[in-house]
C-alpha positions, 0 to 999 in steps of 0.5 A, a space after each residue: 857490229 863495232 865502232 864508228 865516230 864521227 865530228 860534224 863541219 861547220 859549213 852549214 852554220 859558217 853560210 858555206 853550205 847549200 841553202 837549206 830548203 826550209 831555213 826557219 827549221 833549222 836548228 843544231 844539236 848538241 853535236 853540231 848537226 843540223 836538225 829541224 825545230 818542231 821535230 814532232 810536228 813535221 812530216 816524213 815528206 819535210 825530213 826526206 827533204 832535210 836528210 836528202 840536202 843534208 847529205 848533199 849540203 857541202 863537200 863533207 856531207 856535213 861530218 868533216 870526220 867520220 871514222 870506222 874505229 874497229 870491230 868488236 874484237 879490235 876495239 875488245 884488243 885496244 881495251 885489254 891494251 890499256 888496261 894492261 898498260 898503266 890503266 890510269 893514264 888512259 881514262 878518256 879512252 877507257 871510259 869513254 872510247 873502248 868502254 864497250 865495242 858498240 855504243 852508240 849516242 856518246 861523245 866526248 866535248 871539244 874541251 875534252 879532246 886535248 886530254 884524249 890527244 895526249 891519251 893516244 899520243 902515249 898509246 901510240 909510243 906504247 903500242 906496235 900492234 898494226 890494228 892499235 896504231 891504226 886505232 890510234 890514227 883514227 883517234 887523232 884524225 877525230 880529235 884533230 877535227 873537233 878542235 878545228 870545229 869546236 864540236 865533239 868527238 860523237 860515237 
């Protein structure tokens, strides 16, 4: 178990991509990522199609950042990091990013992102541990690629 996070491209909504085998459908959630309208009404046979296109639509396959952020006990080491370390001036990454080893579903908006870049910009001159530097990287890679798409951070 751990943590992983990921920003979707832009190049099926910028026409860079494949063309979508039912374009009708195609919609974007929140994320950026492309799903299909009338979800409910389609059946297995029309998402295999969508995922296997998906997966193949550009040459990011659709996430133009996709992270491994740590394990349980190293996302648990950057946790107890921050919050031995001035635990005010980190509440993007507390509250949102190391707040629990495994969540799943959550994001962090676009217009939040420059907040965790200065967040982990500082984590980074506090820290020296490898495993928290390493964490720090694949926090700015992330950000990095949400403010060039406009999509958010998705955990």
């Amino acid at each position: 178990m751990g943590l992983d996070a990921f920003v979707c491209c832009n190049c099926i909504k910028e026409g860079k991509a494949a063309p979508h085998p039912f374009p009708d459908l195609v919609v974007f959630d929140e994320t950026g990522e492309p799903t299909l309208a009338g979800e409910g009404q389609l059946g297995l046979d029309v998402w295999m199609v969508h995922d296997k296109w998906y997966r193949n639509s550009c040459p990011h396959s659709g996430r133009l950042a996709d992270q491994r952020l740590g394990n349980i006990a190293s996302v648990a080491l950057v946790r107890e990091f921050l919050e031995n370390n001035s635990p005010s001036d980190f509440p993007i990454l507390l509250e949102h990013v190391v707040h629990d080893g495994v969540h799943t579903g959550d994001s962090i908006t676009a217009r939040d992102v420059p907040q965790l870049i200065s967040e982990t910009r500082k984590l980074q001159r506090l820290a020296s541990d490898p495993l928290i530097l390493e964490f720090a990287n694949n926090i700015l890679e992330l950000a990095e690629a949400s403010i060039a798409t406009g999509n958010p951070i998705v955990f």
